[in-house]
C-alpha positions as CSV (number, residue, x, y, z in Angstrom):
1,X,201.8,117.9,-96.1
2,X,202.4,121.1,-94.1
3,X,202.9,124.1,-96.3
4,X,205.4,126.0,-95.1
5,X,204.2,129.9,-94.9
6,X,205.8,131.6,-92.4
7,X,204.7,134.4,-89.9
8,X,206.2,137.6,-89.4
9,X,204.4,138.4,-86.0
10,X,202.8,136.8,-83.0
11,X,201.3,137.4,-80.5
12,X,202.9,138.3,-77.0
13,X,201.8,136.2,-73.8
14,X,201.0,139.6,-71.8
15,X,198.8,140.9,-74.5
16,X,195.0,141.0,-73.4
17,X,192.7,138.3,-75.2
18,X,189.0,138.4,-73.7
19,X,186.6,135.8,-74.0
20,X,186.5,134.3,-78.0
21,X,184.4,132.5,-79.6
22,X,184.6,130.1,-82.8
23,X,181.4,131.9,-84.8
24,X,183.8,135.6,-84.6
25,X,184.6,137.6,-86.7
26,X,188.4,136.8,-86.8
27,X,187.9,133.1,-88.1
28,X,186.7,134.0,-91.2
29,X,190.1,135.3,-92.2
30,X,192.2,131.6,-91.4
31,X,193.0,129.6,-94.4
32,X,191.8,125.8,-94.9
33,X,195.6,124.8,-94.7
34,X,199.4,125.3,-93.9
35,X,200.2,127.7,-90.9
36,X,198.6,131.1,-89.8
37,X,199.3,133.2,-87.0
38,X,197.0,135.4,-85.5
39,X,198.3,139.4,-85.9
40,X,199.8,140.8,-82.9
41,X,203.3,141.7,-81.8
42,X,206.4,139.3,-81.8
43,X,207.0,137.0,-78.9
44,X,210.2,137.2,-77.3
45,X,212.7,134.7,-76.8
46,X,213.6,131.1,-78.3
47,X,210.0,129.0,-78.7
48,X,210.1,126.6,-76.0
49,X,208.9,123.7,-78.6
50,X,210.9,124.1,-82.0
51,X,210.2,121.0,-85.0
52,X,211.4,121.3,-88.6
53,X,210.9,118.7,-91.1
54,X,209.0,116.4,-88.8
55,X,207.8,112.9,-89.9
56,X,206.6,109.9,-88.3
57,X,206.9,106.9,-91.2
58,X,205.6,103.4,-90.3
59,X,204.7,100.3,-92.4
60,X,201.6,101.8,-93.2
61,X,202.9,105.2,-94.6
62,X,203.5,108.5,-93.4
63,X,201.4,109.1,-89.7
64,X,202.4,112.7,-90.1
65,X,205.4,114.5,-92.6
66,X,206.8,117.7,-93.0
67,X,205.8,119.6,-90.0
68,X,207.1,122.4,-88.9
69,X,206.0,124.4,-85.9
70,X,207.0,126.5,-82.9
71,X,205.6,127.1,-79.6
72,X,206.4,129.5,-77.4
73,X,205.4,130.2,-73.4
74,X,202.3,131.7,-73.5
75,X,201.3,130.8,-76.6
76,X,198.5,127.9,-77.9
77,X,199.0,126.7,-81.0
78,X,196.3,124.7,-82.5
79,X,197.1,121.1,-84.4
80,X,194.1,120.6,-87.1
81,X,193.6,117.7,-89.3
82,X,190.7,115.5,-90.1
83,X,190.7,112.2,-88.0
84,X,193.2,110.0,-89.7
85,X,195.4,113.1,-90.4
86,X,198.1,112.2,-88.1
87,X,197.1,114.7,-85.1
88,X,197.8,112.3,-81.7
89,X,201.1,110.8,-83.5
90,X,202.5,114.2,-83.6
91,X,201.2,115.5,-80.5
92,X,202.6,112.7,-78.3
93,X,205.8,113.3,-80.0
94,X,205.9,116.9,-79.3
95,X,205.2,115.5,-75.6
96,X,208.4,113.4,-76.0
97,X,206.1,110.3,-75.7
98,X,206.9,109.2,-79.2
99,X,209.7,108.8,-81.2
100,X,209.8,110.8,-84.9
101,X,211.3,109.3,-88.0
102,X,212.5,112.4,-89.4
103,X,213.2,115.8,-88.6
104,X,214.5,117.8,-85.7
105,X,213.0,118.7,-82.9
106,X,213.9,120.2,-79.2
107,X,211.7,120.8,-76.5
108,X,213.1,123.4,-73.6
109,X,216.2,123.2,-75.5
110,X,216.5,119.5,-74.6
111,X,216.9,117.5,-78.2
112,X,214.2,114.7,-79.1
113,X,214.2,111.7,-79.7
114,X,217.8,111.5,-77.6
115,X,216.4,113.2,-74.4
116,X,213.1,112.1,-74.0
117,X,213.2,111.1,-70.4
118,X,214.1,114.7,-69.3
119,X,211.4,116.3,-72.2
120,X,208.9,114.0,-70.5
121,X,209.4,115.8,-67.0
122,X,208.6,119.3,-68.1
123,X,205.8,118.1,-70.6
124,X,202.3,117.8,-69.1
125,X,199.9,115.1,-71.1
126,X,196.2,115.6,-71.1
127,X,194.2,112.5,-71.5
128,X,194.8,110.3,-74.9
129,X,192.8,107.6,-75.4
130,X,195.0,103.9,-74.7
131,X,198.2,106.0,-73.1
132,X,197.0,107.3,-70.0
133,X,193.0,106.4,-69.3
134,X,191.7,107.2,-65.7
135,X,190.0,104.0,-64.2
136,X,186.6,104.1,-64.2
137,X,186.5,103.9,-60.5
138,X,188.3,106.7,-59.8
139,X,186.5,109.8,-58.7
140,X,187.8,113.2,-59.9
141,X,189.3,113.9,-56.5
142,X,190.7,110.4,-56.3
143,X,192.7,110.9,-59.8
144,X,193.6,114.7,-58.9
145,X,194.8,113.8,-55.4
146,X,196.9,110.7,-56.9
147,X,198.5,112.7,-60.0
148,X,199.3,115.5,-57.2
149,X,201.2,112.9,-55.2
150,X,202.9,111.7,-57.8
151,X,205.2,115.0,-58.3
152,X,205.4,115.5,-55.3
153,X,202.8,117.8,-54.2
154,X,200.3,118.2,-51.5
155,X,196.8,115.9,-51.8
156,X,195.3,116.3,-48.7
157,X,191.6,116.6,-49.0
158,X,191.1,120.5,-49.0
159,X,194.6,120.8,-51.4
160,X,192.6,118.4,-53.4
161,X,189.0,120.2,-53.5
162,X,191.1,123.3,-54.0
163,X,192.9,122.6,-56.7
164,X,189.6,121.3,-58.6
165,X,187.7,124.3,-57.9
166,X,190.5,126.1,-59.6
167,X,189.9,124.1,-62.2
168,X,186.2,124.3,-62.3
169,X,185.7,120.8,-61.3
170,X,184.7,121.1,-57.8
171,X,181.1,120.6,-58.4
172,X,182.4,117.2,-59.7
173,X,184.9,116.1,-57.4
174,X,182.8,112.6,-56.1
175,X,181.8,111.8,-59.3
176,X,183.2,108.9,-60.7
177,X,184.9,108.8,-64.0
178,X,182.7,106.5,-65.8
179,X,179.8,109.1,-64.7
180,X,181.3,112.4,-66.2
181,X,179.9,113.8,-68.3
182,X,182.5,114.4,-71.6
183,X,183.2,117.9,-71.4
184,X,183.8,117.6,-67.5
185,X,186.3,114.4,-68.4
186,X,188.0,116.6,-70.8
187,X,188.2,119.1,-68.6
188,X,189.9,116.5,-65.7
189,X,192.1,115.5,-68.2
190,X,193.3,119.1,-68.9
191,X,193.9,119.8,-64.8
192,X,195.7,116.3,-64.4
193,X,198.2,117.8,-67.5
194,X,199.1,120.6,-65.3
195,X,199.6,118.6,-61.8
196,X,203.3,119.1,-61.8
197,X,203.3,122.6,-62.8
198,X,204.5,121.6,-66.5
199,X,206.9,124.4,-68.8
200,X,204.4,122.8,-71.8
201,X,201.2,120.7,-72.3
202,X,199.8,118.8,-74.9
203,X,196.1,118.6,-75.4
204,X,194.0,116.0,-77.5
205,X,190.5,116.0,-79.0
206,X,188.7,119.4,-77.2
207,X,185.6,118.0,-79.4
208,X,185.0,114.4,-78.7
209,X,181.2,114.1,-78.2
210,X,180.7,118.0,-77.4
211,X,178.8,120.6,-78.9
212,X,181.0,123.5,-80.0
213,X,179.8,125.9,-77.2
214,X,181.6,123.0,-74.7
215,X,184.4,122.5,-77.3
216,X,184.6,126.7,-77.2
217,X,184.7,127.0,-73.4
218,X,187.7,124.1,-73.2
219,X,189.9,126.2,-76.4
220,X,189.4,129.5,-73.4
221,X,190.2,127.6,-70.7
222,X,193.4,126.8,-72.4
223,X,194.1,130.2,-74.0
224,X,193.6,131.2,-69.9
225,X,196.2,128.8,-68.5
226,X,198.4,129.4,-71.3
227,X,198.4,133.5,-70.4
228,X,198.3,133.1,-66.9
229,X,200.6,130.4,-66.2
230,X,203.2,131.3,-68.8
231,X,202.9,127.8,-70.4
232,X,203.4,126.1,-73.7
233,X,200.1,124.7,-75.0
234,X,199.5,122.6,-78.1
235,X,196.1,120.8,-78.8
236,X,194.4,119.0,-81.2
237,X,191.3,120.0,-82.9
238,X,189.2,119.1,-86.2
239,X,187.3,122.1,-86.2
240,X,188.6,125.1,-88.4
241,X,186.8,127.8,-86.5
242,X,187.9,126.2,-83.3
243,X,191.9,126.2,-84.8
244,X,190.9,129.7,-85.3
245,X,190.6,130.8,-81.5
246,X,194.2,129.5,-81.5
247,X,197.5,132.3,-81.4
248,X,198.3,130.0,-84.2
249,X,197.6,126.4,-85.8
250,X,199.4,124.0,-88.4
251,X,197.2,122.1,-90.9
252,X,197.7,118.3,-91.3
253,X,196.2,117.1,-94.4
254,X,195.8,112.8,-95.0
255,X,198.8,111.4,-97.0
256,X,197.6,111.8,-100.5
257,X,195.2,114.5,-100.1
């Protein structure tokens, strides 16, 4: 269950951040559970993502109970748990692509579950393993150029190449899915969230078969984005010191623990 300490300052979007890295000095600090916030000056405004009391119940038990959580633009927030804690259940559901049990939550000021439809338009998914694979078949260019098209936007070759490169991905725009390496399918799946210049994104496992200097360069890449493009980012992570590069992180712990 989530403990529920509460902050009394975050971090603002426009304050400068650098390049961080798990091994700092600033993850010693984070507890092993319940919500921190890293020091810093309040955010302004209502959190774009707002849950109290969440749970998901299902035959088996609780998936995840008790969470509660805010996300503003701007801001990442870090979801940690040990594999089995619940971390993709609530993650999709802060997407909008799942329904809770309990709880209230609104996303952009829309209310969830009752508007999910709309919640799922301003919501950008990363990849998640049996909801929205890449064919194997696909190259990176093929799946950037068709997840373009799909809102609406430009995927003419060069667009295409250009928004990779942006994306660091260039040098693996031919490549096929099945032949990318994991970090560089990670990082596809993190461009393809953004395709139709999303108010939020949701981000699972940043350490599936990478080394934590890989796992470190994808938790930048989304602090970056989150800065720069004044989004809403929320990812999943088993790693404390990597939950420690976050602006903030909630702790799931495995029902009984």
């Amino acid at each position: 269950m989530q403990e529920t300490q509460q902050p009394s300052a975050r971090l603002a979007p426009s304050a400068p951040i650098g390049v961080r890295t798990a091994s700092g000095g600033q993850a010693q600090g984070r507890p092993e559970s319940g919500t921190f916030v890293r020091e810093g000056v309040e955010l302004v405004g209502e959190p774009y993502i707002s849950a109290r009391g969440l749970g998901l119940k299902t035959f088996a038990g609780y998936a995840y109970h008790d969470v509660d959580v805010d996300v503003h633009k701007g801001e990442l927030v870090a979801v940690r748990g040990r594999n089995g804690s619940g971390k993709t259940a609530l993650l999709l559901t802060l997407a909008g692509r799942m329904k809770q049990s309990e709880g209230t939550l609104t996303v952009g000021g829309f209310e969830l579950p009752r508007q999910r439809a709309k919640v799922a338009r301003h919501v950008g998914l990363s990849l998640f393993k049996g909801v929205n694979d890449l064919q194997d078949s696909l190259t990176a260019a093929s799946a950037a150029g068709a997840e373009l098209e799909l809102y609406g936007r430009k995927a003419r070759h060069d667009a295409v190449l250009d928004y990779l490169r942006a994306w660091g991905l260039a040098d693996v725009a031919t490549i096929r899915v099945k032949d990318l390496t994991s970090e560089k399918l990670t990082q596809l799946g993190i461009a393809l969230a953004f395709a139709g210049e999303p108010d939020a994104v949701v981000v699972d496992d940043v350490e599936d078969q990478l080394t934590m200097t890989q796992s470190e360069g994808l938790v930048n890449l989304l602090l970056d984005a989150a800065r720069t493009r004044g989004v809403a980012i929320v990812m999943g992570v088993v790693e404390r010191d990597l939950a420690a590069m976050a602006d903030a992180c909630v702790y799931l712990s495995k029902e009984g623990e």
